[in-house]
Backbone bond lengths (Angstrom), bond angles and torsions (degrees), N, CA, C in turn:
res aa  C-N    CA-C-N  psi(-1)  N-CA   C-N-CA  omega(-1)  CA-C   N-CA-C  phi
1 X - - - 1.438 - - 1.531 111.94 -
2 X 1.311 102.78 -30.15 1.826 107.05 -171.17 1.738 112.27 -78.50
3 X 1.914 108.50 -1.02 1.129 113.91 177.61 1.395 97.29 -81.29
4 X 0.902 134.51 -39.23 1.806 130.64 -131.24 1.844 85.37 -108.15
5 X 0.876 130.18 10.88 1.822 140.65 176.64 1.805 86.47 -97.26
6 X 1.926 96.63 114.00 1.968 114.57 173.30 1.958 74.33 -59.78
7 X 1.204 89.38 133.26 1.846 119.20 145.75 1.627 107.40 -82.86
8 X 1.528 111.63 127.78 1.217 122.88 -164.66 2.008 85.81 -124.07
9 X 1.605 96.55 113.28 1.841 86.27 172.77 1.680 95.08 -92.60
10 X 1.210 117.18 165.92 1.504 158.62 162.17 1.707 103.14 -12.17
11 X 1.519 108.33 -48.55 1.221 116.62 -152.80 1.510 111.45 -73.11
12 X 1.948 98.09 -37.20 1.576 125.66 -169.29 1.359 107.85 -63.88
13 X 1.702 111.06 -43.23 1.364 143.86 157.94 1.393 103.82 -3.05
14 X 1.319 90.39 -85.14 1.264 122.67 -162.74 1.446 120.22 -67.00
15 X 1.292 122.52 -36.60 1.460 134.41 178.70 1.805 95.17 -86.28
16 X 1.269 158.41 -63.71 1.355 125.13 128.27 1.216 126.24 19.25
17 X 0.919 108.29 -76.45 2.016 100.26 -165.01 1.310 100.72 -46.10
18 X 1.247 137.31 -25.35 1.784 141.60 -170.69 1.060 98.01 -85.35
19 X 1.642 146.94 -11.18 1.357 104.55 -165.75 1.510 102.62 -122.08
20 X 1.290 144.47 -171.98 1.492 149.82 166.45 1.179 108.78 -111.05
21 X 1.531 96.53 144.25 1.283 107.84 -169.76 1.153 115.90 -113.99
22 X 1.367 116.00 -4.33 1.855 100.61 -179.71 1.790 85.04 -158.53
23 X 1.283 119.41 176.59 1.395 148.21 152.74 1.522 138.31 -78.39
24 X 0.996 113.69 109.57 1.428 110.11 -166.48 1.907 113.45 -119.43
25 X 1.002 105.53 101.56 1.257 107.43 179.55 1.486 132.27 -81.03
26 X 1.275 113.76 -2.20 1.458 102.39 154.81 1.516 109.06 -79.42
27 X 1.352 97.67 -26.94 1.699 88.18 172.43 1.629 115.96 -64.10
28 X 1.207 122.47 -34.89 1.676 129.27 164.97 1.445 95.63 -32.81
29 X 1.198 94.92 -101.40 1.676 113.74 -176.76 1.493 120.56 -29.38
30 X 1.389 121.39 -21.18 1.943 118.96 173.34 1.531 81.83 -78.95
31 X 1.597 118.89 -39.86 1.587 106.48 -157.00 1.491 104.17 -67.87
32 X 1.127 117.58 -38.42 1.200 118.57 -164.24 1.729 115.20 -64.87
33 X 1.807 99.61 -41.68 1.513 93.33 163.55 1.417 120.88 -73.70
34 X 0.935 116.41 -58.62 1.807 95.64 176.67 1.584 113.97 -55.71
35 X 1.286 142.35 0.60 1.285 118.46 -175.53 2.088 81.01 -104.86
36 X 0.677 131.89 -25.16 1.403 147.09 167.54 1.786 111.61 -43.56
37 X 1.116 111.66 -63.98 1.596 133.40 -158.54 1.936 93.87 -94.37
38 X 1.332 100.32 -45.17 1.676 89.39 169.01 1.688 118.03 -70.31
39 X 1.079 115.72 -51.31 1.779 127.77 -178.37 1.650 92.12 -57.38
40 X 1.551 135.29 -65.77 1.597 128.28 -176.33 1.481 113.81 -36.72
41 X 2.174 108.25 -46.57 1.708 117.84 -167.37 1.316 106.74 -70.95
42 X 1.334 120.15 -29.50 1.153 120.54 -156.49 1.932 114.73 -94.91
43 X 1.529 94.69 -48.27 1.375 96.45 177.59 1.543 118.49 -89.88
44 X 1.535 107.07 -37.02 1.281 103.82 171.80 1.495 132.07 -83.72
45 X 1.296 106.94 -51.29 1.697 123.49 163.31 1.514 128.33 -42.51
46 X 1.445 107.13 -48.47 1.376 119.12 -160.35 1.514 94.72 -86.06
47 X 1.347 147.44 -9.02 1.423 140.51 174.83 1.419 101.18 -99.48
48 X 1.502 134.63 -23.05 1.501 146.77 164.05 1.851 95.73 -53.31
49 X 1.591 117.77 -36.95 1.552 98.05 -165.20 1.064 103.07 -101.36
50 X 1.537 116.12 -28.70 1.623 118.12 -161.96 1.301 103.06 -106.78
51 X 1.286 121.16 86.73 1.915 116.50 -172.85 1.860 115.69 -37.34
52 X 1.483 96.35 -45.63 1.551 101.21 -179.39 1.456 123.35 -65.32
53 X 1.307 126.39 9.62 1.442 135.41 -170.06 1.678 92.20 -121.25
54 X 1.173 130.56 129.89 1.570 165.34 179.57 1.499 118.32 -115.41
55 X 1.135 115.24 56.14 1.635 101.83 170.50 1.408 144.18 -86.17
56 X 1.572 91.27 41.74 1.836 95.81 -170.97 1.250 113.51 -87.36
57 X 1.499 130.08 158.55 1.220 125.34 168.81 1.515 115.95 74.80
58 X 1.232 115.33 -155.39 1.261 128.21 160.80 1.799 121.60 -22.89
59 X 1.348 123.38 -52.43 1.436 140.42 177.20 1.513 96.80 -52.98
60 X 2.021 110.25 -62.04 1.710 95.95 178.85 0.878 136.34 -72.52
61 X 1.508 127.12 -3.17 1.562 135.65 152.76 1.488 108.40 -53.88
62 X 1.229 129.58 -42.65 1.140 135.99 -176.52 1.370 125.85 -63.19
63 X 1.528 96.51 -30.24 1.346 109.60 168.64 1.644 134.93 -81.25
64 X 1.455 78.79 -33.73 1.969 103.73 -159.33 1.920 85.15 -69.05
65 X 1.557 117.16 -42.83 1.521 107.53 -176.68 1.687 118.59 -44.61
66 X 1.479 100.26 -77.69 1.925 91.70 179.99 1.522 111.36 -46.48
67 X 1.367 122.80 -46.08 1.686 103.91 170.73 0.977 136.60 -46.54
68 X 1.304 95.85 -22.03 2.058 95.94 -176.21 1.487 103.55 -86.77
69 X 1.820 104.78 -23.05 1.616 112.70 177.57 1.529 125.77 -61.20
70 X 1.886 107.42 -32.31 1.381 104.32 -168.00 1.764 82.47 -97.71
71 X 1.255 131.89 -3.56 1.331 120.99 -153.82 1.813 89.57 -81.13
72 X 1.591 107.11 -49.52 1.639 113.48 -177.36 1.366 103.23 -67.78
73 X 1.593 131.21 -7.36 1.427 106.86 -172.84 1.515 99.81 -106.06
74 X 1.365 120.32 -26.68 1.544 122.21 143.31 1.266 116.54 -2.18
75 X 1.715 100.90 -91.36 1.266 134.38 -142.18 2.319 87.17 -74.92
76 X 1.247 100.12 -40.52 1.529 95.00 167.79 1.154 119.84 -64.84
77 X 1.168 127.35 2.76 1.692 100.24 -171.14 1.819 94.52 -119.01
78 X 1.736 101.90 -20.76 1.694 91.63 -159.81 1.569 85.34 -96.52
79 X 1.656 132.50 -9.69 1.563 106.87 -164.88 1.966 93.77 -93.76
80 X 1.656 88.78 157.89 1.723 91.76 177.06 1.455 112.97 -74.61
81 X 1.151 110.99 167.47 1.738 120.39 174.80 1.521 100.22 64.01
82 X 1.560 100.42 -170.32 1.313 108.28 -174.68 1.946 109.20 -86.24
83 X 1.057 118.97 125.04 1.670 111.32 -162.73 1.618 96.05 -144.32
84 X 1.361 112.34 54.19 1.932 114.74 168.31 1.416 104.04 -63.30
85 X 1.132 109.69 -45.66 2.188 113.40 -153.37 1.487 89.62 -83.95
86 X 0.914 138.74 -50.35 1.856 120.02 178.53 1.352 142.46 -60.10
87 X 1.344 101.81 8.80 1.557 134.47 178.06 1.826 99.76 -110.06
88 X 1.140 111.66 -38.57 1.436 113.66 -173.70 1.647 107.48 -66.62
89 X 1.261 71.16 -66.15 2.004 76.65 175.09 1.415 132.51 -49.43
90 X 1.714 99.40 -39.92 1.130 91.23 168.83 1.606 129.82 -90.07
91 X 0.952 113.81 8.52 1.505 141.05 175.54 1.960 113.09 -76.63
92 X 1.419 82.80 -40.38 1.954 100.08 162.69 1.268 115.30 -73.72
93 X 1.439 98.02 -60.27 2.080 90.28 -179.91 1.522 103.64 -61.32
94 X 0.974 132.09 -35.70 2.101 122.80 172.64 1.192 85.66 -59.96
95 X 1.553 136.11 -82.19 1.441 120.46 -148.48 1.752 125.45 -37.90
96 X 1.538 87.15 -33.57 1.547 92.21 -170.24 1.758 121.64 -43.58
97 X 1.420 107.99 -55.36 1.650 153.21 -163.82 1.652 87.07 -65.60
98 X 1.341 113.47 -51.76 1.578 127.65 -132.42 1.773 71.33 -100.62
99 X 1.062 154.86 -31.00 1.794 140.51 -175.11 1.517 94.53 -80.37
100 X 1.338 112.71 -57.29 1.748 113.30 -176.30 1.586 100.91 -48.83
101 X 1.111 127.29 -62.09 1.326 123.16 -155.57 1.850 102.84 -54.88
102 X 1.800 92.85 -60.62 1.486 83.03 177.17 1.607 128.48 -65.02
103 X 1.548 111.41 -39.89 1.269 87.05 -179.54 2.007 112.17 -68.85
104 X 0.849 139.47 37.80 1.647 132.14 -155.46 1.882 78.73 -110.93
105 X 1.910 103.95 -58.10 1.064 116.62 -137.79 1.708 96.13 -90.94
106 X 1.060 127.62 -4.89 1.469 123.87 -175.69 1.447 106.81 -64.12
107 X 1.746 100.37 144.63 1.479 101.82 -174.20 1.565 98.33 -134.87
108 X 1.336 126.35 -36.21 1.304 120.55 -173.60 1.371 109.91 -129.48
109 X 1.216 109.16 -44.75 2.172 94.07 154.21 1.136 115.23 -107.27
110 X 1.534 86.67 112.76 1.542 107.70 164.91 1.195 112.66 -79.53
111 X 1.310 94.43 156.36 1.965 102.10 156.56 2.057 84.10 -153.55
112 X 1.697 81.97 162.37 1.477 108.91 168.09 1.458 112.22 -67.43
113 X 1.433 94.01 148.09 2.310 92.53 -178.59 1.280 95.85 -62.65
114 X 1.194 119.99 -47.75 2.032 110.29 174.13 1.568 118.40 -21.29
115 X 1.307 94.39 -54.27 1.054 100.80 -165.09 1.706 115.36 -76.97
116 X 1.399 112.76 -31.87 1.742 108.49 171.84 1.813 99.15 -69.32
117 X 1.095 128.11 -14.32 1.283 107.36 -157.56 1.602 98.22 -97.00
118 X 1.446 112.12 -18.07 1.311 116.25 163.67 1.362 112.61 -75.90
119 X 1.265 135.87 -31.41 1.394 133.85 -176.53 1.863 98.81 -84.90
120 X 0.901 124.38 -3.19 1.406 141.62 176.37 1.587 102.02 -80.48
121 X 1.070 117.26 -49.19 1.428 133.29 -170.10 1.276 88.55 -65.29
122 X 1.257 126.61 -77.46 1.418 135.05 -144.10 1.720 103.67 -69.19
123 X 0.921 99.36 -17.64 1.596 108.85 176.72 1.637 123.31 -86.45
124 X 1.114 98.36 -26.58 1.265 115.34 164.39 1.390 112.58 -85.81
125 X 1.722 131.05 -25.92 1.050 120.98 -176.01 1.334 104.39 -83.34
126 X 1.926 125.24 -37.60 1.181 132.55 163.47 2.117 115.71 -46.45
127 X 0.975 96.03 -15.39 1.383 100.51 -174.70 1.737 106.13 -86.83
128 X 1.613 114.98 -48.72 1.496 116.60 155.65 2.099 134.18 -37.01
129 X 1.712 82.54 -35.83 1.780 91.07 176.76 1.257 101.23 -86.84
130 X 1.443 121.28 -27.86 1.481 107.27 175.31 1.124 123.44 -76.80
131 X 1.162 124.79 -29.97 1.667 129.38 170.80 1.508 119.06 -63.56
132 X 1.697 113.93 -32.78 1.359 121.84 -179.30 1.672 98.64 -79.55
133 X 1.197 103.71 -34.82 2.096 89.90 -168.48 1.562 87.61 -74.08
134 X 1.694 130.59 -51.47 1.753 105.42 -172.39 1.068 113.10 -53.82
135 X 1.154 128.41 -11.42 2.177 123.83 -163.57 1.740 83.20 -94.73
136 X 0.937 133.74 -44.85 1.749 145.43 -173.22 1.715 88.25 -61.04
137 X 0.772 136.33 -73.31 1.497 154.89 179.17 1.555 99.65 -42.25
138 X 1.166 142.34 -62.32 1.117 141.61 -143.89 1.747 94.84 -107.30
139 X 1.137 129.41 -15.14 1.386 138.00 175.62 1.778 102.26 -100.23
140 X 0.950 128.96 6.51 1.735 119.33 166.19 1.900 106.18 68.04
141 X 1.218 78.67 -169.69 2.108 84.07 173.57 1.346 96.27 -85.74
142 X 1.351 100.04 159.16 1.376 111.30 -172.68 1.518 105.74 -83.30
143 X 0.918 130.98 132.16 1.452 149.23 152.38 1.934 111.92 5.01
144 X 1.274 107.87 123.40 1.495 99.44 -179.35 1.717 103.99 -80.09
145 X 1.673 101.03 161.79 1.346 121.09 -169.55 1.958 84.27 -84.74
146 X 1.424 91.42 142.18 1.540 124.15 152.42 1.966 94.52 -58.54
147 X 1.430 87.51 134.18 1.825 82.39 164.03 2.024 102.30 -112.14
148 X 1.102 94.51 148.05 1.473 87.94 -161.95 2.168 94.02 -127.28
């Protein structure tokens, strides 16, 4: 019986520990509210308190990116296991809401919808490095090599 057990060497191990293995959707859904409740405080709220802050248009693209960045590195460091893709996704369903709103409300920097939906992208892709450095963060250094 102890033949027919895959032999896993050291190396496989190790390149493993990086990847995810399944989907977890309550983890979606925490992601989705905090990437939700940060993107509303930040772009919408925080120019409601601070008159001198303007984030329409172009400016809240600018913003909505690092939020979605610390939002995935957040959501990486406090969820268990490996959890990159449930920050992504939910980083898309915010983006969606969060391009309409801004492009609806722009009055003096414009940009083309092309263009939020590309800065949409990148925010979402910034949202992937942030989720991988909290899971990096919350998993320590990786394990020393056996010297053989």
């Amino acid at each position: 019986m102890e033949a027919l057990k895959p032999v896993r060497s050291a190396e496989a191990e190790r390149q493993r520990r990086y990847q995810q293995e399944g989907f977890s959707v309550l983890w979606m859904l925490i992601a989705i509210l905090v990437q939700s409740v940060l993107t509303a405080a930040l772009v919408v709220g925080l120019p409601m308190v601070v008159s001198l802050l303007d984030f329409e248009g172009s400016a809240g693209m600018m913003v909505a990116i690092p939020v979605w960045f610390v939002g995935g590195m957040l959501l990486g460091m406090i969820s268990p296991g490996k959890t990159f893709i449930e920050p992504v996704v939910a980083a898309f369903l915010v983006a969606i809401p969060t391009v309409f709103y801004l492009a609806r409300s722009q009055t003096v920097r414009t940009m083309p919808l092309f263009m939020y939906i590309i800065m949409a992208a990148i925010g979402v892709l910034f949202t992937l490095i942030g989720s991988y450095i909290g899971e990096r963060i919350q998993m320590g250094p990786p394990p020393k090599q056996a010297e053989s």
